[in-house]
Each structure stands twice: as structure tokens, then as C-alpha cells.
C-alpha positions, 0 to 999 in steps of 0.5 A: 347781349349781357351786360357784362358782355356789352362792357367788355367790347364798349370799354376797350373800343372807348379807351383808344380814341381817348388815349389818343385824344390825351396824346393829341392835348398834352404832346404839343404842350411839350414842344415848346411854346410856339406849338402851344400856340398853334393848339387852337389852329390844330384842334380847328383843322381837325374839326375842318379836316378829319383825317383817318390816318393812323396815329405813330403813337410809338414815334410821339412817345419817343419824343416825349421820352427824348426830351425828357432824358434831354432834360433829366441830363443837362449839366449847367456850365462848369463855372470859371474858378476865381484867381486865388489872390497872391498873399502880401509878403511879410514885411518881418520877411522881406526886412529879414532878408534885407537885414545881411546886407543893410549898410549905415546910411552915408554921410552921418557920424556915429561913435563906434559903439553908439546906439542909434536909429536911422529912418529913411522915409523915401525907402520906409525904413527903419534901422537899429544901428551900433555904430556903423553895424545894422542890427535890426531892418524894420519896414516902416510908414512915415509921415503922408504928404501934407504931414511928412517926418521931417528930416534932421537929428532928434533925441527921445525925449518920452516914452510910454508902453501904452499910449492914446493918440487923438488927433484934437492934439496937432488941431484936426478934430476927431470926425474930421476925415483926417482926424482919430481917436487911437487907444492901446498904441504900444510901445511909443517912443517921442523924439518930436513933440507930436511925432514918434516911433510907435506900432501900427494896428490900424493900416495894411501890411501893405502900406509897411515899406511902401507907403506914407500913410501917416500924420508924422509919426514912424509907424511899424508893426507890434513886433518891430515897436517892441525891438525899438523899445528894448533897443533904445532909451532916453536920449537915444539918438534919431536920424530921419534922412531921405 
């Protein structure tokens, strides 16, 4: 027999067995790890037990094949979206709505056209009155327990656009948990020595109208310091009730 001849019958004959032999290696591989396992069992049990029976090459293909598409198609979860956080409303809003039925506080005389302004610290409000007319609602935070604004009637006594507070001047040092160091404080009007009206860049808006969170002073937002500023004056008359 030719040679050319003899690779023709031997080649084929050859490329069954060995197909199924890299049928029989790689398919448990894809079927998990408990059939990785039992691999060296299998191969025993062959060697001890050989079998004649046909090998279903089609149905291990199409195992293969499923599980791959499994695979190839398989979505992760779809994730649960985070709540979209409620925004805090303005406090320039809810002052705004406040502002047509905002009455003069009780019990305090005022002359018809006078100038004036009413803090209440249990509400954290403030109020530009003329006379017995509310002309401006401000949300506002006063003095925090332990520091509260005091009640009673005061004057403005010093004012200053800009100012820098430091908390060495009412006697707590700086890098105390309590203490500070605040430049660029616009619109400060005194009416105590230590406790003023002033803006607040350095709290939530949260805390305005809601909570006291500071050393005494009457603490608002830029926009509603600047409206005190222009409002008021030297002299300018402070009621802090509540």
C-alpha cells in the first residue's frame, strides 16, 4: 500500500477516538466543580470498566452549547433606586408666606410709625415692624441652650458691614469644641455687647426657624441680614421675647 494511501485510512481512523477522548477531558470541566472532582473516579472507572457503548456526542454538544447561552444571557438584578432626598424648603419661602398674616407680638408698645424689631426665640423668628404693621418675616437661629439670647428690650448700639468673630472674646479659646474663628460676617448690628443681628454662612438652612445653634447672637441668611441693615439704624429699638 502506498503511503499517501496508508494516511488516508490511518488519519481519519485516528481523529474519532481522540475527538472523543477531548470530549471526555473537557466536558466535566463545564459542569461544575463536583464533576472536576469525580474526574480521576471517571478516568479509573474507564480503565477498569471499558465500555463499547456509543458515545451521544450530539447530546454533550448540546449541553455545552445550553450552558454557554445560560451564560452568555444572564442579567444581574435590576438595582433598587435610591430615594430622591425631599429638598429642605427655603426659609426666604416659607417666611414669604408667613409674611400676610404675621401679627405684632402681644403685649409690647410701640409708637404708630416706629421702626423696630421683634425676635421671637421659642418660634426663630424675626420681624421688621412699623408700628404695629409686620413688614418683613425672617427664619432666624438664636442663642443655643447653655448661650441662649436673652429676653428684654435693647438698642443698637454698633454696627459693622463686615465683621470677624472669635469666640477668645466671650472667653472660650478657638480649638475648643465650642470655640471659632469667623471672618467675612456681613451685616452685624450689636444691640448687646457680644450678641448681635447678623448673617449666618456657616449653618444648614435647616437650623433657620427651627433650631438655636448659636452662641446668643440672632443669626439669619445674607439676604435677610441686608434687610435688617437698611431697616434699621442706630438706636433702632430690639425686643427679644418668647
Amino acid at each position: 500500500m502506498k503511503r499517501s494511501s496508508l494516511l488516508r485510512t490511518a488519519v481519519p481512523g485516528l481523529l474519532i477516538p481522540l475527538s472523543l477522548a477531548f470530549l471526555a477531558f473537557v466536558l466535566p470541566w463545564t459542569h461544575g466543580s463536583d464533576s472536576r472532582a469525580g474526574l480521576a473516579d471517571m478516568a479509573d472507572a474507564r480503565v477498569a470498566t471499558p465500555s463499547n457503548d456509543p458515545v451521544d456526542v450530539a447530546k454533550h454538544q448540546g449541553d455545552v452549547f445550553a450552558w454557554w447561552i445560560a451564560v452568555a444571557t444572564a442579567t444581574a438584578p435590576t438595582p433598587t433606586p435610591a430615594p430622591t432626598p425631599t429638598p429642605w424648603p427655603s426659609p426666604y419661602d416659607v417666611a414669604a408666606g408667613e409674611l400676610p398674616t404675621a401679627t405684632a407680638p402681644p403685649g409690647i408698645s410701640y409708637g404708630p410709625d416706629e421702626r423696630w424689631i421683634a425676635v421671637n426665640v421659642t418660634t426663630q423668628r424675626a420681624y421688621g415692624m412699623t408700628g404695629g404693621k409686620v413688614e418683613h418675616v425672617a427664619l432666624v437661629t438664636t442663642g443655643m441652650p447653655g448661650f441662649e439670647t436673652k429676653t428684654g428690650e435693647y438698642r443698637i448700639g454698633y454696627r459693622k458691614q463686615t465683621e470677624t468673630m472669635d469666640s477668645e472674646t466671650i472667653g472660650i479659646p478657638r480649638d475648643d469644641p465650642l470655640g471659632y474663628y469667623l471672618t467675612d460676617v456681613y451685616w452685624t448690628q450689636y444691640f448687646y455687647p457680644t450678641v448681635a443681628l447678623h448673617s449666618n454662612y456657616w449653618q444648614p438652612i435647616s437650623v433657620f426657624g427651627h433650631t438655636a445653634s448659636s452662641h446668643g447672637c440672632v443669626g439669619m441668611l445674607e439676604g435677610d441680614a441686608k434687610w435688617f441693615w437698611d431697616f434699621a439704624k442706630y438706636g433702632t429699638r430690639v425686643v427679644v421675647y418668647g
